[in-house]
Residue frames relative to the residue before (quaternion, step in Angstrom):
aa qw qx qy qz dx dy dz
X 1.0000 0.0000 0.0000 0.0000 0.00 0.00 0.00
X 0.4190 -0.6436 0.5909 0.2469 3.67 -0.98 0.95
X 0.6319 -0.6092 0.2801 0.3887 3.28 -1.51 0.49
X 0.6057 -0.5854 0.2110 0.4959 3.88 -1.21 0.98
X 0.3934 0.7980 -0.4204 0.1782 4.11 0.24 0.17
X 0.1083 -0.8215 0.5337 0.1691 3.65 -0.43 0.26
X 0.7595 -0.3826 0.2354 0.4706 3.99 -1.53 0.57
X 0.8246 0.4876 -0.2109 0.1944 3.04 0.85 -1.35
X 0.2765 0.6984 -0.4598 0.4737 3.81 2.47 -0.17
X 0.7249 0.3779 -0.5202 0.2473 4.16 0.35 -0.63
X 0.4988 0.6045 -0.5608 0.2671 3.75 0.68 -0.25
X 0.7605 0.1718 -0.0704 0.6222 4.01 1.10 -0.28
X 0.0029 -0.8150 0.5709 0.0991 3.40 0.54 0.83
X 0.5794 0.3896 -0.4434 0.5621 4.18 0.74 -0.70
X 0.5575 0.6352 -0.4888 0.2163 3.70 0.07 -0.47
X 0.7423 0.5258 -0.1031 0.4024 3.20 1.21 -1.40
X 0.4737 -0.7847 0.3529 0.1879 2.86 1.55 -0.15
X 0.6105 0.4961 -0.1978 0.5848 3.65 1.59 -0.26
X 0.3738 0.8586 -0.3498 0.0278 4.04 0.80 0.12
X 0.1879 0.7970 -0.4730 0.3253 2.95 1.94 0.21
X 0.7486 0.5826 -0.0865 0.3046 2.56 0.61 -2.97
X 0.7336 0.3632 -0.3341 0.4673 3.38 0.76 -0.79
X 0.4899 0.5396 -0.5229 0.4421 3.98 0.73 0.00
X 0.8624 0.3851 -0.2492 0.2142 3.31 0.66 -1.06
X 0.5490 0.7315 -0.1654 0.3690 2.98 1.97 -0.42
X 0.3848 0.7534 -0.0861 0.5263 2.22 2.75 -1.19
X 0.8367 0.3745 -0.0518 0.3962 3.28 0.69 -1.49
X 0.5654 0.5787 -0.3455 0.4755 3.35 2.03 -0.38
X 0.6341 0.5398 -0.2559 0.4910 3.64 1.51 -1.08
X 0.5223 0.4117 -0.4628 0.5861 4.12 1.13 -0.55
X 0.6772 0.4776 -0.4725 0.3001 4.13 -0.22 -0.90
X 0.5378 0.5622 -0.4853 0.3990 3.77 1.03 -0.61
X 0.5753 -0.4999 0.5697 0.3075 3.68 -1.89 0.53
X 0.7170 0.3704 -0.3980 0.4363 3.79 0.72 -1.15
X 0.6275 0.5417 -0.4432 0.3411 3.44 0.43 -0.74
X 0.5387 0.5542 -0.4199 0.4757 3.99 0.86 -1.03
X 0.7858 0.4037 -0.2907 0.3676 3.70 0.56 -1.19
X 0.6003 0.4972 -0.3644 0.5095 3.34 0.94 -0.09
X 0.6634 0.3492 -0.4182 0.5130 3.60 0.75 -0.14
X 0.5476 0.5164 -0.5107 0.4156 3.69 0.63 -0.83
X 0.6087 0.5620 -0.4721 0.3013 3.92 0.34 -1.11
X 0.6797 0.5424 -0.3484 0.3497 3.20 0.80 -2.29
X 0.6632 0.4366 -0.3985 0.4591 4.48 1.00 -1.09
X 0.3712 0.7096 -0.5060 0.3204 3.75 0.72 -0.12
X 0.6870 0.6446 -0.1723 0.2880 2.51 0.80 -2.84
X 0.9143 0.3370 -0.1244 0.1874 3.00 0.40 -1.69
X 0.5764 -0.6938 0.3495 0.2536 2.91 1.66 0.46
X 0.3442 0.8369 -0.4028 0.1373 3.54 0.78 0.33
X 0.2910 -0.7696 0.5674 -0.0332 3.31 -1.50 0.77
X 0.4366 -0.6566 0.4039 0.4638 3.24 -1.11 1.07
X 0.7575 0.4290 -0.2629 0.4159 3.44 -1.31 0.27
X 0.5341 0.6037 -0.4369 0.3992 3.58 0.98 0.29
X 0.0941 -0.6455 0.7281 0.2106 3.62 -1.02 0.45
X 0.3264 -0.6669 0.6681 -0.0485 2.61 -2.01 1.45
X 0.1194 -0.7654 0.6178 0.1352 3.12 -1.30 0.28
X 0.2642 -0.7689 0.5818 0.0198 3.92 -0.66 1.56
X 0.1082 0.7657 -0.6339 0.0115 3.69 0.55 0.60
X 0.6780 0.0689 -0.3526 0.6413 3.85 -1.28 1.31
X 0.1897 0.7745 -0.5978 0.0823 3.45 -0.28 1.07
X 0.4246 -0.7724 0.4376 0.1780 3.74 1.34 0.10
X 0.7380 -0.4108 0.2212 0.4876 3.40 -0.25 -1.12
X 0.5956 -0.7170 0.2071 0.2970 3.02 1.36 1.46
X 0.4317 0.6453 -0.5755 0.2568 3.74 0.90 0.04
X 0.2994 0.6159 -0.4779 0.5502 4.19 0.93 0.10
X 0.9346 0.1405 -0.1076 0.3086 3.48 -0.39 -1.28
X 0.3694 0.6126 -0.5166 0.4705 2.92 1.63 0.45
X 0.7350 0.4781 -0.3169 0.3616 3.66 0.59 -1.21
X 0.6246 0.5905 -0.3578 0.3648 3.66 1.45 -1.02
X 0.5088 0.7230 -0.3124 0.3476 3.19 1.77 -1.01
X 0.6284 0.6444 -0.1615 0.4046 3.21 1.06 -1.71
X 0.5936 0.7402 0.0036 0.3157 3.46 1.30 -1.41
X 0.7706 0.2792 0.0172 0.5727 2.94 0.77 -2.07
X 0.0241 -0.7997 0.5504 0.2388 3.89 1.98 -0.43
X 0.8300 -0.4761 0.0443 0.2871 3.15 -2.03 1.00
X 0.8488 0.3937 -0.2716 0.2254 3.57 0.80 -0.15
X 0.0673 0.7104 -0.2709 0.6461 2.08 2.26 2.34
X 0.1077 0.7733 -0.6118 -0.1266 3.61 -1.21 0.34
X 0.1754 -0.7908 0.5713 0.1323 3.71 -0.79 0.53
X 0.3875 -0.7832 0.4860 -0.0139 3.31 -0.48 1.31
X 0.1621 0.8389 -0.5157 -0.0633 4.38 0.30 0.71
X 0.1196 -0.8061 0.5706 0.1016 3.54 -0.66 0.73
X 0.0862 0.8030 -0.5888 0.0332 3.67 -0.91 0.47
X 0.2925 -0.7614 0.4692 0.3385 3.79 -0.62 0.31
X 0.6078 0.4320 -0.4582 0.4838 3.78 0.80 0.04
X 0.4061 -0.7013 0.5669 0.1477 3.31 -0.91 0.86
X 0.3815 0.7500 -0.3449 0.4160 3.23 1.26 -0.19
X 0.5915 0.6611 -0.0232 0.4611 2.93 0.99 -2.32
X 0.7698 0.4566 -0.0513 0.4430 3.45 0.42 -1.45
X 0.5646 0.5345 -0.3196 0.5416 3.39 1.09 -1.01
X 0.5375 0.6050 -0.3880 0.4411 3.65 0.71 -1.54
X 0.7141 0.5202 -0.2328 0.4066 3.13 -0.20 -2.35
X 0.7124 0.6354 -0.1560 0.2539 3.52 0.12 -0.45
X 0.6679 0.4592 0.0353 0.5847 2.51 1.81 -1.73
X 0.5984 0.4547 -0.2677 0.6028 3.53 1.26 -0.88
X 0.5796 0.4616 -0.4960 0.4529 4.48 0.74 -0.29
X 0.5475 0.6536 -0.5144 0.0918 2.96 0.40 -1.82
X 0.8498 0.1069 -0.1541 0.4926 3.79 -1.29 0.81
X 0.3714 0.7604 -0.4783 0.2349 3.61 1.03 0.11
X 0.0938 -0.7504 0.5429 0.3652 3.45 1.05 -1.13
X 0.3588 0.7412 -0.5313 0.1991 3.63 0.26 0.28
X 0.4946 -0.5718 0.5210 0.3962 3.94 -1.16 0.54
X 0.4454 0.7459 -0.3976 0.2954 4.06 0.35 0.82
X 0.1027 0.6584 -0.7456 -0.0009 3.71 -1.29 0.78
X 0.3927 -0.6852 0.6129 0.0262 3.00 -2.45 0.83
X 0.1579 -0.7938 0.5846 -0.0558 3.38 0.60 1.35
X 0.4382 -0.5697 0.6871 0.1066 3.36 -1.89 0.78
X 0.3780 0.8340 -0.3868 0.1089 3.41 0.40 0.39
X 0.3599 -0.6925 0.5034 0.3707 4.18 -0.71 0.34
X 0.4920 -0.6980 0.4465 0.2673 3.44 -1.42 0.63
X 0.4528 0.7432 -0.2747 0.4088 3.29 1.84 -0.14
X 0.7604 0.0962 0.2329 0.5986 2.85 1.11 -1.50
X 0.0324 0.7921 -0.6090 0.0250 3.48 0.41 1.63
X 0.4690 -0.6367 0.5782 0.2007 3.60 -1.73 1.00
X 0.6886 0.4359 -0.4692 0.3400 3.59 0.18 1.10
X 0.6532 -0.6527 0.3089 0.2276 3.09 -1.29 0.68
X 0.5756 -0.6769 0.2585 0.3791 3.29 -0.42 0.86
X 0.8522 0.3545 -0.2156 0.3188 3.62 -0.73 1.22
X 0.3307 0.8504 -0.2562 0.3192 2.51 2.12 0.51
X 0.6693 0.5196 -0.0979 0.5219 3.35 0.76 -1.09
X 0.3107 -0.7506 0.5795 0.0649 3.44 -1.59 1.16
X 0.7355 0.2239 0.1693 0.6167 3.06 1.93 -1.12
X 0.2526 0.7417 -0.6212 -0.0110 3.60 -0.10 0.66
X 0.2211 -0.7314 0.6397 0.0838 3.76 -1.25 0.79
X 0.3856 0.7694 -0.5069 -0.0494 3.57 -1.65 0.57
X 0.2097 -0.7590 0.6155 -0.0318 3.24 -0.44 1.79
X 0.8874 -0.2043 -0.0582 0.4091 2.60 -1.84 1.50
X 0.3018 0.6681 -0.5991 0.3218 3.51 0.11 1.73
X 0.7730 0.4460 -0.2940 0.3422 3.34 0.82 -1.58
X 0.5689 0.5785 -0.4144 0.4122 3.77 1.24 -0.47
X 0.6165 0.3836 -0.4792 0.4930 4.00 0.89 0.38
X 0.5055 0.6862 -0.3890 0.3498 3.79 1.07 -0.24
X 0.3787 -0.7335 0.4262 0.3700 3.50 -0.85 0.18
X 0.7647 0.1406 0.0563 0.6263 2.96 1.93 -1.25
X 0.2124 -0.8409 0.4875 0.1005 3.05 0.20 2.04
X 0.4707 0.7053 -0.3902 0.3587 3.57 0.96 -0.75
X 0.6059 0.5203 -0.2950 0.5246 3.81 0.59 -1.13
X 0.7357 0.4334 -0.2856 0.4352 3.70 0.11 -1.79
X 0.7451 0.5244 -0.2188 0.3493 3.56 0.71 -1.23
X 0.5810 0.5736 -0.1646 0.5535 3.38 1.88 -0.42
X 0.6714 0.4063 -0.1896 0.5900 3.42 1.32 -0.74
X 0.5451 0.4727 -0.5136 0.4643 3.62 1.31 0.27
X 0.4615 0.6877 -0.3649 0.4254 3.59 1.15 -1.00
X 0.7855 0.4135 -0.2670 0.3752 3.51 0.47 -1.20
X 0.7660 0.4870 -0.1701 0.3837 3.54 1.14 -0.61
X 0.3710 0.7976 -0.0664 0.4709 2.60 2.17 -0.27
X 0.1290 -0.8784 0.4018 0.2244 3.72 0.49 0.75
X 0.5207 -0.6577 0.1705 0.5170 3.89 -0.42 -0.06
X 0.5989 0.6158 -0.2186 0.4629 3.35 -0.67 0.67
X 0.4636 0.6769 -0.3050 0.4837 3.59 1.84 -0.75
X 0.3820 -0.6317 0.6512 0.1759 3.06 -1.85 0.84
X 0.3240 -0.7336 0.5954 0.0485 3.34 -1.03 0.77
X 0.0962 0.8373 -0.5382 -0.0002 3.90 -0.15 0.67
X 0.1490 -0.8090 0.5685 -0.0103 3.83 -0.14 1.50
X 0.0253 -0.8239 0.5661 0.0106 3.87 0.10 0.71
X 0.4284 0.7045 -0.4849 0.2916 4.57 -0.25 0.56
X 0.6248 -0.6310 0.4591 -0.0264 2.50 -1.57 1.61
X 0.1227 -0.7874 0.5738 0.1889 3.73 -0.42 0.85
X 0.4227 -0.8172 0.3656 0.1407 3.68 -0.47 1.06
X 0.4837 0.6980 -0.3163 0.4228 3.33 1.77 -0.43
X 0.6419 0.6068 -0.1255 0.4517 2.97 1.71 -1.58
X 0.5259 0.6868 -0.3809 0.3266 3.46 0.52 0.78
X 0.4577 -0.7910 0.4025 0.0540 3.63 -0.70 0.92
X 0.4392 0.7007 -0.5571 -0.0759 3.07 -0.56 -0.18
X 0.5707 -0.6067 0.4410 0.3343 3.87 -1.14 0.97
X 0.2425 0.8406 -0.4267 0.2293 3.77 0.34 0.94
X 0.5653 -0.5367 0.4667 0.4179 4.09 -0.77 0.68
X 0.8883 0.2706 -0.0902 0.3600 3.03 0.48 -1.93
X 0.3221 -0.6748 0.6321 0.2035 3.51 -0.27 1.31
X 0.8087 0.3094 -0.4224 0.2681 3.44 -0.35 -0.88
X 0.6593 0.3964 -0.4493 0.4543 3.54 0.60 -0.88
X 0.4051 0.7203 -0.4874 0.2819 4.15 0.77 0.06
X 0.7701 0.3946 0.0005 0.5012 2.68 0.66 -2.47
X 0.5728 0.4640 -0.4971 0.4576 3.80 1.28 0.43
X 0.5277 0.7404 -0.2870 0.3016 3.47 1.09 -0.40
X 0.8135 0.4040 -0.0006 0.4184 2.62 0.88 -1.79
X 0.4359 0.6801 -0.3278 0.4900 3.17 2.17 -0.88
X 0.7496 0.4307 -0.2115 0.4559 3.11 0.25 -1.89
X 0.7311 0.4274 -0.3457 0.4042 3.79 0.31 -0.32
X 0.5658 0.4733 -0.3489 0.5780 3.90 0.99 -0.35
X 0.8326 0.4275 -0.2514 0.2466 3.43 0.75 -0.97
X 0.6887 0.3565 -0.2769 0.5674 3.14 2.26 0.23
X 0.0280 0.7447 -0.5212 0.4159 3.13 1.53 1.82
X 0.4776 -0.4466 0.5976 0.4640 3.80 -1.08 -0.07
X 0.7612 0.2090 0.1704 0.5898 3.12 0.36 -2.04
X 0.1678 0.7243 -0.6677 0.0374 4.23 0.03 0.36
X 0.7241 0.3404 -0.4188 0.4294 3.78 0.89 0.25
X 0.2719 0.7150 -0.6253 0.1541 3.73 0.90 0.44
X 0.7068 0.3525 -0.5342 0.3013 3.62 -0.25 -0.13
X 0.7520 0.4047 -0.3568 0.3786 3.79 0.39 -0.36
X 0.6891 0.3840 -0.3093 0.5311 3.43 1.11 -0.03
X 0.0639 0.7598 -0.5875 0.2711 3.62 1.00 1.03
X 0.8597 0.3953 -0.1013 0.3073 3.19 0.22 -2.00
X 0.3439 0.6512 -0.3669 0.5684 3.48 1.83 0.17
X 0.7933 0.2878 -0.2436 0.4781 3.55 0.22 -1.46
X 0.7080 0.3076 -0.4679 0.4302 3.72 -0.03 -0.33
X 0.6171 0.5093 -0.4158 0.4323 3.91 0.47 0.22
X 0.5950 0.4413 -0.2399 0.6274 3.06 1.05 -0.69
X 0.6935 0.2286 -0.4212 0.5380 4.48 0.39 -0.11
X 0.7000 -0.5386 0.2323 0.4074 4.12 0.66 0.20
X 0.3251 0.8694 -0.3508 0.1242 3.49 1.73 -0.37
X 0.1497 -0.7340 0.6344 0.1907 3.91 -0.65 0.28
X 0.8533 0.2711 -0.2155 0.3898 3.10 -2.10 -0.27
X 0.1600 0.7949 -0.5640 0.1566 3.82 0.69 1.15
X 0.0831 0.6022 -0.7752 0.1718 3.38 -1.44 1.15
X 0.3704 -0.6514 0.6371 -0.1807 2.13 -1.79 2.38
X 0.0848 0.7496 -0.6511 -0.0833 3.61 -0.42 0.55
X 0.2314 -0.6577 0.6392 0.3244 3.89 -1.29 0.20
X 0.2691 -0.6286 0.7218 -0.1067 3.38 -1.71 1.02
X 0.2938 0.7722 -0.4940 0.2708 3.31 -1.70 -0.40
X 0.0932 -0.7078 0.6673 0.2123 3.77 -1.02 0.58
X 0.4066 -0.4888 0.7718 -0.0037 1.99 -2.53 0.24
X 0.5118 0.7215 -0.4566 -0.0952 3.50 -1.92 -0.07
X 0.5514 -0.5670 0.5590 0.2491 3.55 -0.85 0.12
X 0.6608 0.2797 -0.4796 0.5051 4.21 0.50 0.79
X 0.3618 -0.6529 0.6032 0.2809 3.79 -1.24 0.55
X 0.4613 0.7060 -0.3449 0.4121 3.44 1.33 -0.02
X 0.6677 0.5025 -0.2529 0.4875 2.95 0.96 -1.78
X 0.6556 0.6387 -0.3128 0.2540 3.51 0.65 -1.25
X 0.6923 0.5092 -0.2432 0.4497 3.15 1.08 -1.95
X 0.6870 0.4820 -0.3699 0.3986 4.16 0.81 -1.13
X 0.5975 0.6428 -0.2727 0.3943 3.38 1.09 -0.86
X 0.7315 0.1820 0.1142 0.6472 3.75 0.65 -1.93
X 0.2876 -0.6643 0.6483 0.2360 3.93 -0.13 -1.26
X 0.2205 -0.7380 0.5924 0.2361 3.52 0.00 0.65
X 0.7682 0.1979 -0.5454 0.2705 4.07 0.48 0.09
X 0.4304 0.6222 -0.5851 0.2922 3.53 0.86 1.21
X 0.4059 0.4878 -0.5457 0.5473 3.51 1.31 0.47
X 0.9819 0.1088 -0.0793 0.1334 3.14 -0.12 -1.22
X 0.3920 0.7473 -0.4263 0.3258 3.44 1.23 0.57
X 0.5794 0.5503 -0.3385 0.4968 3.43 1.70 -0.66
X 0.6727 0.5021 -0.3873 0.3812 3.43 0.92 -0.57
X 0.7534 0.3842 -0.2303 0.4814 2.90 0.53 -1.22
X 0.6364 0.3834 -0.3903 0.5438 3.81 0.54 0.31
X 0.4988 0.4296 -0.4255 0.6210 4.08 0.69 0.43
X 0.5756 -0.4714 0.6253 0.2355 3.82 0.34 -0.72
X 0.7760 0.4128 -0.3499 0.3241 3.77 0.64 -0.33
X 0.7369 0.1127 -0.3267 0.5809 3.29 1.45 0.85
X 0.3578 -0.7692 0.4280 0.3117 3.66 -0.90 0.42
X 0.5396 -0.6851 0.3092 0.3794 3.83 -0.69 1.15
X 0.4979 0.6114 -0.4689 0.3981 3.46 1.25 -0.34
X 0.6632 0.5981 -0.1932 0.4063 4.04 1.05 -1.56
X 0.5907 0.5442 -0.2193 0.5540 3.29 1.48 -1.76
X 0.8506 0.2891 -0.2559 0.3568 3.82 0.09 -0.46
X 0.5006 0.5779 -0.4253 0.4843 3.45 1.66 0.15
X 0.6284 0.3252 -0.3913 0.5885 3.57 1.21 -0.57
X 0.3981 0.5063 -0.5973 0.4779 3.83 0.06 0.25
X 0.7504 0.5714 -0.1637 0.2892 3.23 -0.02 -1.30
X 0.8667 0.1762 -0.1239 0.4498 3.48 1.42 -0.73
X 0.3145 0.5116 -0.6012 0.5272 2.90 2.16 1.03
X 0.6524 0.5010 -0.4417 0.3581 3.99 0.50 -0.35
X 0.5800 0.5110 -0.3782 0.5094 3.26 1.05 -0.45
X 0.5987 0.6329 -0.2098 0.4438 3.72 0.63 -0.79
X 0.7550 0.3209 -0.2162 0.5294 3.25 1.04 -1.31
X 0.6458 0.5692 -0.3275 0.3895 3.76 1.20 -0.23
X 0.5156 0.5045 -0.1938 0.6650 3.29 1.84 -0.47
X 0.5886 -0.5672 0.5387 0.2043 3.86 0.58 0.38
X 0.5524 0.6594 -0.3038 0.4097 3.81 1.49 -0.23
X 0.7494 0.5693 -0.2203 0.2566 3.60 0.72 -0.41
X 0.0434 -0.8952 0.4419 -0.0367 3.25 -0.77 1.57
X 0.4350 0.7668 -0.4681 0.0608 3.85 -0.83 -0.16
X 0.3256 -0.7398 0.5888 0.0046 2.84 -1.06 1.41
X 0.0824 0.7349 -0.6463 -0.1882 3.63 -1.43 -0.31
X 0.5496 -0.5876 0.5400 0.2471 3.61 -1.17 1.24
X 0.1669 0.6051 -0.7785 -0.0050 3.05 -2.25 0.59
X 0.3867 -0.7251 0.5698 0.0049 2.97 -1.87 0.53
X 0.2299 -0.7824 0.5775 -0.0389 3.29 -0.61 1.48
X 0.0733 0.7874 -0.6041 0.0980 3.79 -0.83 1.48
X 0.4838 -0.7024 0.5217 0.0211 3.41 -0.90 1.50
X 0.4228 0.7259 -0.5418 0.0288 3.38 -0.52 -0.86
X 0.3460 -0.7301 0.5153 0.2859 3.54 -1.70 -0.60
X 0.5029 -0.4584 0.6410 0.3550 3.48 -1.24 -0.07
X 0.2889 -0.6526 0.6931 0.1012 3.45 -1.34 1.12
């Protein structure tokens, strides 16, 4: 069993009191191969240059801006923001002696503390789906954003999830009932809304997303009872139903049968 915490503890990680769990949970989701490839893409995206200052806004435990750091080499500056000081404290701790062009700022996505035009590059994967109002955060990158900047929006659409299962319905209640007590469980398809809507040009959408074939992989990765404890505590599945379909993804996965993926979306764009 993964640790007791659900998607929705990151909109306040100190809040929850439990930030170990999220460093480490943090650190179990960076150790995967798909996840590395989904971040390598998002540094692709952004097109970087030596000498560019970036901005990593949801930087977590900052191992991202450690690599952008690496990237932009020293006559570069990478820029991590995170709202849990916690987070930040971490980030911090893992540079020390690093020599790297890099700071960890406490900072709100609502209300970023820099002056407009600062930034060559701003990047954020799987941040805006903990946000209530990605629109705002995604607007306040615009502003810090010099002209000409790449923008790199990286989020998962939570609806979009699979799993290889008899029971469609008690599935598509699962997965319903979990996207639908996201902040944001539709950030990845409404990407292309927010950068139109903050003035961005030259937009490019790529789809992404994992996938796999171990129930192992699944549980270290997600936790199958962060799908389903919310249901079945709301009332929109019973625990007797919820653990029979447990039961026949394990059966599945002992038979070599087990599958589930879940979609994201990767959007580029620029500052005019």
């Amino acid at each position: 069993m993964s640790e007791p915490i659900l998607n929705v503890g990151y909109t306040d990680v100190d809040g929850t009191g439990q930030a170990p769990a999220y460093v480490h949970h943090l650190d179990r989701m960076t150790a995967s191969e798909q996840v590395q490839g989904s971040k390598q893409r998002t540094f692709q995206a952004l097109e970087l240059r030596p000498g560019d200052v970036v901005l990593d806004l949801g930087c977590g435990t900052g191992e991202d801006a450690r690599a952008l750091a690496a990237l932009v080499g020293p006559h570069g500056r990478v820029v991590g923001v995170d709202k849990s000081a916690a987070m930040i404290a971490t980030a911090r701790q893992r540079a020390a002696g690093l020599d790297l062009p890099l700071e960890y700022l406490v900072g709100d996505a609502y209300a970023l503390e820099f002056p407009d035009a600062t930034f060559d590059r701003c990047r954020v994967d799987r941040v805006l789906h903990h946000l209530d109002d990605p629109q705002v955060a995604v607007d306040g990158l615009v502003r810090v954003a010099r002209p000409g900047a790449r923008i790199v929006l990286h989020e998962p659409d939570f609806e979009m999830m699979v799993f290889s299962s008899p029971d469609r319905a008690l599935t598509r209640t699962l997965v319903n009932h979990w996207c639908d007590n996201m902040r944001n469980g539709w950030a990845g398809r409404h990407l292309v809304a927010y950068a139109r809507r903050a003035g961005l040009v030259d937009l490019r959408v790529e789809p992404g997303g994992f996938m796999g074939t171990d129930y192992a992989e699944f549980q270290r990765m997600v936790g199958f009872e962060r799908l389903i404890a919310p249901a079945v505590e709301a009332g929109a599945a019973s625990a007797d139903r919820a653990n029979a379909w447990l039961a026949e993804l394990q059966a599945a996965d002992a038979a070599g049968c087990f599958f589930w993926a879940a979609s994201t979306f990767l959007l580029s764009a620029r500052k005019p």
